[in-house]
C-alpha positions in Angstrom: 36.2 -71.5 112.1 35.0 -74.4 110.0 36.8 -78.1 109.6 36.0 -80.2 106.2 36.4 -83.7 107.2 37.2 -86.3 104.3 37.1 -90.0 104.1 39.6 -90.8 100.9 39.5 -93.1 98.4 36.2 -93.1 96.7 35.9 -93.1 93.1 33.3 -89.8 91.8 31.1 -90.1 89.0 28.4 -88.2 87.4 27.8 -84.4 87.0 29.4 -81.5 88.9 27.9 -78.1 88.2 30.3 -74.7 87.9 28.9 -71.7 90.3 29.2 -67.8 89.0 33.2 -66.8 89.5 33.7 -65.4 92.7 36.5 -62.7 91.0 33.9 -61.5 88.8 30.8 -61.0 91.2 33.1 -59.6 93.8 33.8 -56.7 91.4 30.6 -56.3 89.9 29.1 -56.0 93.0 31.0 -52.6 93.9 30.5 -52.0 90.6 26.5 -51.7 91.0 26.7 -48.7 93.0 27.8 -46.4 90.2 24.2 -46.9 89.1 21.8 -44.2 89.1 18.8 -46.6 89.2 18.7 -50.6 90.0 21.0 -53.6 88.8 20.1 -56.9 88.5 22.5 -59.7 88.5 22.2 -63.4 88.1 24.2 -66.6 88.4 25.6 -64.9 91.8 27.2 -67.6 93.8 26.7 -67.8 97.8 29.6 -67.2 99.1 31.1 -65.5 102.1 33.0 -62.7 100.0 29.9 -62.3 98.6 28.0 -61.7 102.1 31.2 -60.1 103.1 30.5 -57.2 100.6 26.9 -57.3 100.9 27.2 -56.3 104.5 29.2 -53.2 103.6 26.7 -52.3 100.9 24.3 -52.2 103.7 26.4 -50.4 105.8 26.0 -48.1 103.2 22.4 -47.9 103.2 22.4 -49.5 100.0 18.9 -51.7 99.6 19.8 -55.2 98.5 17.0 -58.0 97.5 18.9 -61.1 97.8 17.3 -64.7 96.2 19.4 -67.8 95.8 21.5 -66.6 92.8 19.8 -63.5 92.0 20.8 -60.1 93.6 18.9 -57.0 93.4 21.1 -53.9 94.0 19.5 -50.2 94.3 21.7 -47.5 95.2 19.6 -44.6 95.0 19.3 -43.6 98.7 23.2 -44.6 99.4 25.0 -42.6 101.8 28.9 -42.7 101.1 30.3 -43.5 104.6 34.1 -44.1 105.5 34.5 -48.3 105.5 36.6 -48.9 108.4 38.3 -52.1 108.9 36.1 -53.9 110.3 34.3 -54.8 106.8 37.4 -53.9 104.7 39.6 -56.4 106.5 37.0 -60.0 105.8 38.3 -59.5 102.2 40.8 -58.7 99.5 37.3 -57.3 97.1 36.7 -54.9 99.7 39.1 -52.4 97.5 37.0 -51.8 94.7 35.3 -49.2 96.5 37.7 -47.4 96.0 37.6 -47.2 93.1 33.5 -47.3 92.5 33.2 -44.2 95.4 36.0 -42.6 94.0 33.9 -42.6 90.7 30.6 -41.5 92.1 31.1 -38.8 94.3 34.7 -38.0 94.4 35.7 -38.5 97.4 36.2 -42.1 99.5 37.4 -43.3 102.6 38.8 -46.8 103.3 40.7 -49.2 105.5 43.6 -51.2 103.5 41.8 -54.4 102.5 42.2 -58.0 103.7 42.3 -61.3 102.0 44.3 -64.8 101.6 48.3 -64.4 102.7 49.9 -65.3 99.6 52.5 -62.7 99.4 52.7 -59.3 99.2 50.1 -57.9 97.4 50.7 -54.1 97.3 47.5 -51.2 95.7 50.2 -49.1 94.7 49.4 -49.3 90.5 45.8 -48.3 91.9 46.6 -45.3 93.9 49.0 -44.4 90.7 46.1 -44.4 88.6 43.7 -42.9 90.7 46.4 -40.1 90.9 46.5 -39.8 87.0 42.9 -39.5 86.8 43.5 -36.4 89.3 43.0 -37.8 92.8 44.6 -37.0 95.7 45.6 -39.3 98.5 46.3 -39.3 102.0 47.2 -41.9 104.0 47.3 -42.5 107.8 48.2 -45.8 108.6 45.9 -48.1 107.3 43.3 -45.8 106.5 43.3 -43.8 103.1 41.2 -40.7 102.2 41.3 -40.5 98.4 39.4 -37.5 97.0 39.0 -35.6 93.8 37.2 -32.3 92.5 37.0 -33.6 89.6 38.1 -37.0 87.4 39.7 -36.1 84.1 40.5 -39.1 81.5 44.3 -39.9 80.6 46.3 -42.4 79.5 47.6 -44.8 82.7 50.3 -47.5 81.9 50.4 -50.7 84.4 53.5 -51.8 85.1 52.0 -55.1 85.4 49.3 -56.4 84.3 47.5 -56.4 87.6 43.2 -57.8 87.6 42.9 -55.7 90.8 43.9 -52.1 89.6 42.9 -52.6 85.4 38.8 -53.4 87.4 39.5 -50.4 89.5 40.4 -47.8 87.2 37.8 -49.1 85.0 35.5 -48.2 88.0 37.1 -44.5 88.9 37.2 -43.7 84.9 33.7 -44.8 84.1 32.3 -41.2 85.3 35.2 -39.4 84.1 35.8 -36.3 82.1 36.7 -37.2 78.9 38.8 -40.7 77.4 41.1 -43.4 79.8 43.1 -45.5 78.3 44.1 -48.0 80.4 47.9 -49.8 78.8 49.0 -53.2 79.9 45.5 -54.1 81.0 45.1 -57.5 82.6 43.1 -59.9 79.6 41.4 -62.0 82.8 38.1 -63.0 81.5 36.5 -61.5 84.6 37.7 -58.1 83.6 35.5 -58.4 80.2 32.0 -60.0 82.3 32.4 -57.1 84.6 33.1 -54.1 81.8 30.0 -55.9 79.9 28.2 -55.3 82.9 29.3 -51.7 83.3 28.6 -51.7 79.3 25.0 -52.7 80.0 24.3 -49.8 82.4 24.9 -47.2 79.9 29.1 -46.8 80.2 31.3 -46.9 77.1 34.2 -49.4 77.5 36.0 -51.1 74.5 38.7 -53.2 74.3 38.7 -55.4 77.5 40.2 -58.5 77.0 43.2 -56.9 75.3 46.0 -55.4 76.8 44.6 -52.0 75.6 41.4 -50.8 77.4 39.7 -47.5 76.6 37.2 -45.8 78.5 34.7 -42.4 77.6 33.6 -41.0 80.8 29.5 -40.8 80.8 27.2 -38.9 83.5 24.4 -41.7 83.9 24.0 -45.1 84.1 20.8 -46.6 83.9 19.5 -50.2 85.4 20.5 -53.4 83.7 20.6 -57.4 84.0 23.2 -59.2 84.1 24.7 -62.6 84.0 27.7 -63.6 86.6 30.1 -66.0 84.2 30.9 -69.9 85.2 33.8 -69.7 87.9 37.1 -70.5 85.6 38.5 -71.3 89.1 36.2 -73.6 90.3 35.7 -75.5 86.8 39.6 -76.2 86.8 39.5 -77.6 90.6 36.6 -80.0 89.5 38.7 -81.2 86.1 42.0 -81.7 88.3 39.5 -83.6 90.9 38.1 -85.5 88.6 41.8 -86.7 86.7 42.7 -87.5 90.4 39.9 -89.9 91.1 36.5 -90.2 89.0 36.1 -92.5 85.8 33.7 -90.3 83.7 33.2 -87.2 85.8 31.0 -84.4 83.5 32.1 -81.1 84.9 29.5 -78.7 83.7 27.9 -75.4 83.3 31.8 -74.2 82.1 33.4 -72.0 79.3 36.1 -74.1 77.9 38.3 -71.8 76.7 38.7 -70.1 80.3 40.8 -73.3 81.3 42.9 -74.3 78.1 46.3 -73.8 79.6 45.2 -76.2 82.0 43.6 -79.4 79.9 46.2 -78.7 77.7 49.0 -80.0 80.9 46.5 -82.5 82.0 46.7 -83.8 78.3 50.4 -83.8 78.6 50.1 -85.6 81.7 47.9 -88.3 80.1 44.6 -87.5 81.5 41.6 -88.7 79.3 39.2 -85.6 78.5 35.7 -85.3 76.2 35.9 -81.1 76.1 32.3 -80.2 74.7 30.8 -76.6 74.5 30.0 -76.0 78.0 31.2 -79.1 79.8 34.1 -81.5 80.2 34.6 -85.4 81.1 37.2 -86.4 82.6 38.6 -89.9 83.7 42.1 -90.6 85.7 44.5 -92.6 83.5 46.2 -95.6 84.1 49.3 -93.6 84.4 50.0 -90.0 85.0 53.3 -88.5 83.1 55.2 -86.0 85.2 54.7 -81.9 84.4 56.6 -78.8 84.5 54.3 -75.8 85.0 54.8 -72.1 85.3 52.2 -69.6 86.4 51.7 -66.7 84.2 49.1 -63.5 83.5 46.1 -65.2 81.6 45.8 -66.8 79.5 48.9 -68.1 80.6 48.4 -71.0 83.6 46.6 -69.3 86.4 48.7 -69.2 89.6 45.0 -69.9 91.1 45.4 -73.2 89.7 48.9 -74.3 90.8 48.1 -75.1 94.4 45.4 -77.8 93.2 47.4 -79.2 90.4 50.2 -79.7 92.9 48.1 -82.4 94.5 47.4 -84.2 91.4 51.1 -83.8 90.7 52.1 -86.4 93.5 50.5 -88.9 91.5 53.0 -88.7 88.3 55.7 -91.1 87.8 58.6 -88.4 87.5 59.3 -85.6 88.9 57.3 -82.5 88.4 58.1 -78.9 88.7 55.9 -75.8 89.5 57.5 -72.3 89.1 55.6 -69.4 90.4 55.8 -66.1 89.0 53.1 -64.6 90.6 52.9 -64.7 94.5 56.0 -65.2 96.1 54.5 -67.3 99.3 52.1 -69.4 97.1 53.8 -72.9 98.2 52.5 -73.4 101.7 50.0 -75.9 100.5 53.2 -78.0 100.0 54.1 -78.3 103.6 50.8 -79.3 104.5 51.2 -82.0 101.5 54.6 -83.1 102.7 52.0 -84.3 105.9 50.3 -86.6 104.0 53.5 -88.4 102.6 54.3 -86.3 99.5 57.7 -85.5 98.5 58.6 -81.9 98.0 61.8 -80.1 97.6 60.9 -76.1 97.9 63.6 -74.0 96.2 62.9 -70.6 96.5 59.9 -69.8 93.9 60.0 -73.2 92.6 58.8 -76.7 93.9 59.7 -80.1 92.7 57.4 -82.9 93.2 58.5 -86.8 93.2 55.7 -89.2 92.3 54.5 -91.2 92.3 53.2 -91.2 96.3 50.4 -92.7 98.3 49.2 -89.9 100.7 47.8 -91.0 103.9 45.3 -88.9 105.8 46.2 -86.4 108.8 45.3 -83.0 110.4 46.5 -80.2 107.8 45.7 -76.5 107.6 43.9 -74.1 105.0 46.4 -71.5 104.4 44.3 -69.5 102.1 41.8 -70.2 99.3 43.4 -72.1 96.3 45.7 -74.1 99.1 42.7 -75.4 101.1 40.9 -76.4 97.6 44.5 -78.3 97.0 44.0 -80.2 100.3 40.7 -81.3 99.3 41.7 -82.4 96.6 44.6 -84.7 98.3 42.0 -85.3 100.8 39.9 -87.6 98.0 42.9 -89.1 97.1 44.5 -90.2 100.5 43.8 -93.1 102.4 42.1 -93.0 105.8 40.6 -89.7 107.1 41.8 -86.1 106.1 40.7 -83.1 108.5 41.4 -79.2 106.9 41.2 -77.1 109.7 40.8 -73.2 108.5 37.9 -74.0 106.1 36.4 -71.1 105.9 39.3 -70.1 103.8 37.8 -72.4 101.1 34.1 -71.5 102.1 35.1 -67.7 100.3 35.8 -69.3 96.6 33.5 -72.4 96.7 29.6 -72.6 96.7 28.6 -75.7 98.5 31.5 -77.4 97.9 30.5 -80.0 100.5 27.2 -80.5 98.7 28.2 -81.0 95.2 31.0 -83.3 96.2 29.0 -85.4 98.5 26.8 -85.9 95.1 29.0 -87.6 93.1 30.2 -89.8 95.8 32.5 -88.3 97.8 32.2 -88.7 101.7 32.7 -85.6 103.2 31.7 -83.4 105.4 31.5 -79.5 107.2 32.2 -79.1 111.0 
């Protein structure tokens, strides 16, 4: 297990450049193997969910050509094996082959996948609508067999809005007999790079992006290239960063749009931004005004999001508020927080935060992805020395983040 080791206090400047979203790739990359010929796909971030899911695409005798941010994916002498949990356990991704087996050859058997602790976080809309589409299921333990003669199109209705099982049945009813429609679709933009990449292989997908997603089963999908999009995720860490602690930062290589529920709170907070067409500048004010945020379904403010904000939050004269309607254990970046000198109240789903505070460094922990990005975060901000233990947590979700914050100034470093 990695530490990241932070000396606080230093003020960043220049450019900081986004990576290819890690929620996109790690679908598209199960995604590949419903084609009956090669896939190319660019802007691929290294991450270790990314090698996580490469190693069970081996382990499916899947041949991968893997360059910098290029990946080269040919699945024509694949051999659909049962992935135990020993690959399906290093990450939460690991379930959409359930849905990209289930798709190609009927039939698929899997260990229930890992990931961050951030609450319960249930497949059951995805076994519904792999039922619909005329699956069977079995279950023993934590191993599912999940099989079908054949997959016949129908309507499926989410009871929520759920990124995980809208990708998923969009994988299962790609080779389907006949029309899905999938209701109450998540909007994420993730969910529309990764049906445009299914889109370039040959499928028929409209409507992603909408809460309305419709699907006509084809037989073949041919090769295609493809473009990973700029990590929403990662651009919105590097903003809140920035507000904390640079005086011009230029946050680039972004889409804008992905992350207007969030400028829009740092405006309300008082934070100087320049927003251009793929990049943002950002400066910390002379004063930061006290929030109240609630996480929602995009494009609602992404729970993602809430843990890193919280460290900015500290910061504002007032008392802020974070309500989130999400996870239901997304607050245990707070206790680590609370370390450093913050001042948090924890009621239930909702945390109050009285600012402003001057955190000091200490030992804190990586509970999971977002919160470890959040202790970074306080990390530059802090005086004295921060250690995160449990960094590989943030090592999933951020390309050399070490890297590209030691180059615009920050001193840090990965034990």
């Amino acid at each position: 297990m990695h530490t990241i080791n932070i000396k606080g206090g230093n003020i960043l400047s220049g450019e900081i450049p986004v990576s290819g979203a890690k929620n996109s790739v790690v679908g598209i990359i199960p995604a590949a193997i419903l084609c009956d010929e090669d896939v190319n796909i660019y802007n691929v971030p290294q991450l270790s969910d990314v090698d996580n899911l490469i190693e069970i695409l081996n382990y499916l005798n899947v041949q991968v050509e893997s360059k910098e941010d290029y990946l080269r994916i040919v699945p024509n002498s694949m051999t659909n094996r049962p992935i135990h949990g020993e690959f399906s356990r290093k990450l939460r991704a690991s379930y959409y082959f359930m849905g990209a087996l289930l798709s190609k050859y009927g039939h698929v058997e899997i260990s229930l996948p890992g990931g961050c602790v951030i609450g319960a976080r249930p497949i059951d809309l995805h076994l519904k609508g792999f039922k619909a589409l005329g699956a069977t299921i079995t279950e023993d333990g934590d191993n599912m067999i999940i099989e079908a003669n054949e997959l016949v199109g129908t309507n499926i209705y989410l009871d929520f809005a759920s990124v995980g099982a809208t990708i998923n049945l969009m994988l299962a009813a790609v080779k389907a007999k006949g029309k899905t429609i999938i209701e109450n679709a998540a909007k994420e933009p993730e969910i529309v790079n990764i049906a445009t990449f299914l889109n370039n292989m040959g499928a028929r997908i409209s409507g992603a992006g909408t809460n309305r997603i419709k699907i006509e089963g084809v037989e073949y999908l041919h090769s295609c290239f493809h473009e990973v999009i700029p990590d929403r995720i990662e651009a919105g860490t590097f903003v809140i960063l920035g507000a904390a602690m640079s005086n011009g930062l230029k946050v680039t290589n972004l889409i804008p749009e992905h992350i207007y529920s969030l400028t829009e709170k740092l405006r309300e907070m008082g934070v100087p931004l320049e927003i251009g067409p793929d990049y943002i500048i950002v400066s910390k004010p002379e004063k930061y005004n006290p929030v109240d945020v609630q996480t929602l379904i995009y494009p609602g403010f992404a729970t993602d999001l809430q843990q890193e904000l919280a460290s900015l939050l500290v910061l504002a004269d007032g008392t802020s508020s974070i309500d989130e309607t999400i996870w239901e254990n997304r607050f245990q970046n707070l206790y680590e927080l609370a370390k450093m000198g913050a001042r948090i109240k924890v009621e239930g789903e909702r945390a109050y935060i009285y600012g402003p505070t001057k955190l000091v460094g200490t030992t804190v922990m990586a509970t999971d992805l977002r919160a470890g990005a959040g202790l970074v975060i306080a990390g530059l901000i802090a005086s004295g020395n921060t250690e995160i233990q449990n960094a590989d947590y943030i090592l999933r979700g951020y390309e050399n983040i070490v890297e590209k914050l030691s180059n615009i100034g920050a001193t840090i470093e990965l034990i």
